[in-house]
C-alpha positions, 0 to 999 in steps of 0.5 A, a space after each residue: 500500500 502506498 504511503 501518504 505523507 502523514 504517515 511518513 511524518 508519523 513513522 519518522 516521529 516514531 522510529 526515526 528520532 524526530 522532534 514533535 514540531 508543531 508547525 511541522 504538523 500544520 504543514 503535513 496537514 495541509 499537504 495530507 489534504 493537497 495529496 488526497 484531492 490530487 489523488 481523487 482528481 479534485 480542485 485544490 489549492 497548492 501549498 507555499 511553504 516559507 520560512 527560516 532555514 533548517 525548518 525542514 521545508 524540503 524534507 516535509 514537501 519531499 514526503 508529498 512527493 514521495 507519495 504521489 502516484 500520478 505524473 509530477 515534477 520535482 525541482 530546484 527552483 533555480 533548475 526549473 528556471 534554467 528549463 523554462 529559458 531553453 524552452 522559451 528560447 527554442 518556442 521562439 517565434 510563437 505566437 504565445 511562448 509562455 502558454 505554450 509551455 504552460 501546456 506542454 508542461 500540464 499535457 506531462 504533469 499534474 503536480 509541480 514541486 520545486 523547493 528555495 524560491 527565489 527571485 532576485 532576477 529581472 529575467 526571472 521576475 518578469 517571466 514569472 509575471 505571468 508563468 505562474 497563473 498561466 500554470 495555475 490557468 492550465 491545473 497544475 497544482 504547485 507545491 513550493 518551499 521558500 524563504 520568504 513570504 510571497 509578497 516579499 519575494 522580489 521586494 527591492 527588485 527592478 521594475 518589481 511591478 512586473 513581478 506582483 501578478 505572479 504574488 496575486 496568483 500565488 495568494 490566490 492558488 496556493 495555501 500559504 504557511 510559515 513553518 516558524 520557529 527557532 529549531 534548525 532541524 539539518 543540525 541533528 541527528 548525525 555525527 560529526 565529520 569535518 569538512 571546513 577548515 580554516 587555514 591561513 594564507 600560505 600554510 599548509 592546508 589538508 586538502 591534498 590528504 583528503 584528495 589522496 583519500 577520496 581518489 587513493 588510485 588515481 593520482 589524478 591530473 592538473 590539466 584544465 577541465 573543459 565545461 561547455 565552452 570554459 576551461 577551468 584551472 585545477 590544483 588536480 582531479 580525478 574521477 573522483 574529485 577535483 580540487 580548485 582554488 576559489 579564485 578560479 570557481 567563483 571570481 570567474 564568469 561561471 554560470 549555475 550551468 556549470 555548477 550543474 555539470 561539475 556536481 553531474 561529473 564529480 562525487 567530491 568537490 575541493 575548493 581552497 583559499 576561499 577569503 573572508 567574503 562579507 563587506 560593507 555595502 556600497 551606497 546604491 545609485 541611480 542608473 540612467 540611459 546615455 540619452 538623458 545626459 546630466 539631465 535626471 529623467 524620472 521615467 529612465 532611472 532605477 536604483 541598483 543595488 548596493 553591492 560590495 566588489 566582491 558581491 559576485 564571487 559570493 553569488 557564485 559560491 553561493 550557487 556552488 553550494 547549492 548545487 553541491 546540497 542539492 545533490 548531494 555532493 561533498 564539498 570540502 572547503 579550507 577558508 581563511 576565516 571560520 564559518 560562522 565569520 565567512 559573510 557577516 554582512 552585506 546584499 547578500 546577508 539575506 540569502 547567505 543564511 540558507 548557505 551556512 545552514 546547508 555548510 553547517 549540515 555538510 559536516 555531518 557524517 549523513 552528507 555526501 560521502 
């Protein structure tokens, strides 16, 4: 007999050693109802799951998940997203791209899963301007986990008004719930096993011995590693591993997509020399067009972000971890601070949560290999 999820939340009460988590509760709850309309072919609602991190949004949307019989999807947002681009692209020259692809996806699926929204992408916010009633348009039920609360996704983004139809049709489609509270579940159950260190510029770091151990029959090659149309420096890798500098991961012009493709390659991942990344932010200014010269034209102005120099490199290392998390691939990292002092403060300080929440759970014994 197929289990629903809450049975599956019961049986990890009883017999797994997890805690009681009485918004943990409201939410299996509510996607015990999703699960059984969807299951009967009823109308219903989807779920929008936010909160703090570490309150086991995943865990509990995988459970619905893990339970459905009939056709669904499950994603990162972030590779839901690089789907939808490359179909656009290749439904160029349709009359309605976005509807197009918004059948085709409810001709393959009933129910769509994708866990971390988060939209901090003028491309992104627009698309989903109209994608998400367009789904809802077409009966596919969503089921998502995020950070934030629908109406502060996007919240100090560029021309955000294009993103508010997306919110009005997540508060009209999907049931929305915090799961609250001040438990980081990824902490525990599990023992300890290191995999961030903190070594000073110019010492001897540990990273060589744990390369020797993941990969201890092949001594491996220092050639650079093609991805797509990049090359990539390495200290080394193997079949096994491969060991970079931070320099050359995260201060180069690499895209989520190929961060996708080293987690598709390699079982291990060995970043060194990553520096402390936090940084005071830089006051925000206004962007103007070159036609309106000194003159400000209300109309053409938007205000960027305040970013610090090394705002980049934290986007990338932040996708980096992601990908890592997301598939389960150990990652091994010699920083020149410790993790907790890694990014205290700037843009980012907001996203970065959800980073050290996953490093944190990546020195456990249960992470990765």
């Amino acid at each position: 007999m197929t289990p629903d999820p809450q049975t599956l939340y019961q049986q990890a009460l009883a017999d797994h050693g997890y805690v009681h988590d009485p918004a943990q509760a409201d939410a299996i709850n509510a996607l015990q109802a999703c699960f059984e309309a969807v299951a009967h072919g009823r109308p219903t609602q989807g779920i929008y799951l936010w909160g703090p991190v570490g309150r086991g949004k995943t865990w509990l949307m995988d459970q619905f998940h893990r339970c459905l019989q009939l056709p669904s999807r499950r994603q990162h947002f972030h590779h839901f997203m690089a789907w939808v681009h490359q179909r656009l692209f290749q439904l160029n020259g349709t009359a309605d791209p976005l509807l197009a692809l918004a059948r085709e996806l409810a001709r393959q699926i009933r129910v769509l899963c994708f866990d971390e929204l988060f939209v901090n992408d003028i491309g992104d916010a627009i698309i989903l301007g109209r994608l998400f009633q367009v789904l809802f348009d077409q009966g596919v039920v969503i089921v998502a986990t995020s950070n934030q609360p629908p109406d502060q996704l996007y919240r100090d983004g560029f021309n955000r008004e294009r993103f508010v139809p997306a919110i009005a049709a997540i508060e009209r489609h999907m049931r929305v719930l915090s799961v609250a509270g001040d438990q980081d579940h990824r902490l525990h159950p599990g023992a300890q096993h290191q995999r961030y260190w903190v070594v000073e510029p110019g010492e001897r770091g540990v990273l060589a011995e744990v390369f020797r151990q993941l990969s201890p029959a092949d001594p491996g090659s220092d050639q650079p590693l093609a991805i797509g149309s990049r090359q990539i420096t390495v200290i080394r890798r193997s079949e096994q591993a491969i060991w970079c500098r931070f320099s050359d991961l995260c201060e180069q012009p690499l895209a989520a997509t190929e961060f996708m493709a080293l987690c598709d390659r390699f079982p291990s991942i060995l970043l060194e020399g990553v520096p402390a990344l936090g940084g005071e932010q830089r006051a925000g200014r206004i962007a103007r067009g070159t036609e309106d010269g000194a003159a400000r034209v209300a109309a053409g102005d938007r205000e960027l972000p305040a970013l610090s120099p090394k705002d980049d490199a934290v986007r990338r290392f932040i996708a980096l971890v992601d990908e890592c998390y997301d598939r389960r691939v150990a990652l091994y990292v010699e920083a020149q601070v410790p993790l907790d002092a890694l990014y205290t403060q700037g843009y980012l300080a907001f996203p970065y949560q959800r980073t050290l929440s996953r490093l944190r759970e990546m020195q456990l014994q249960r992470f990765g290999s």
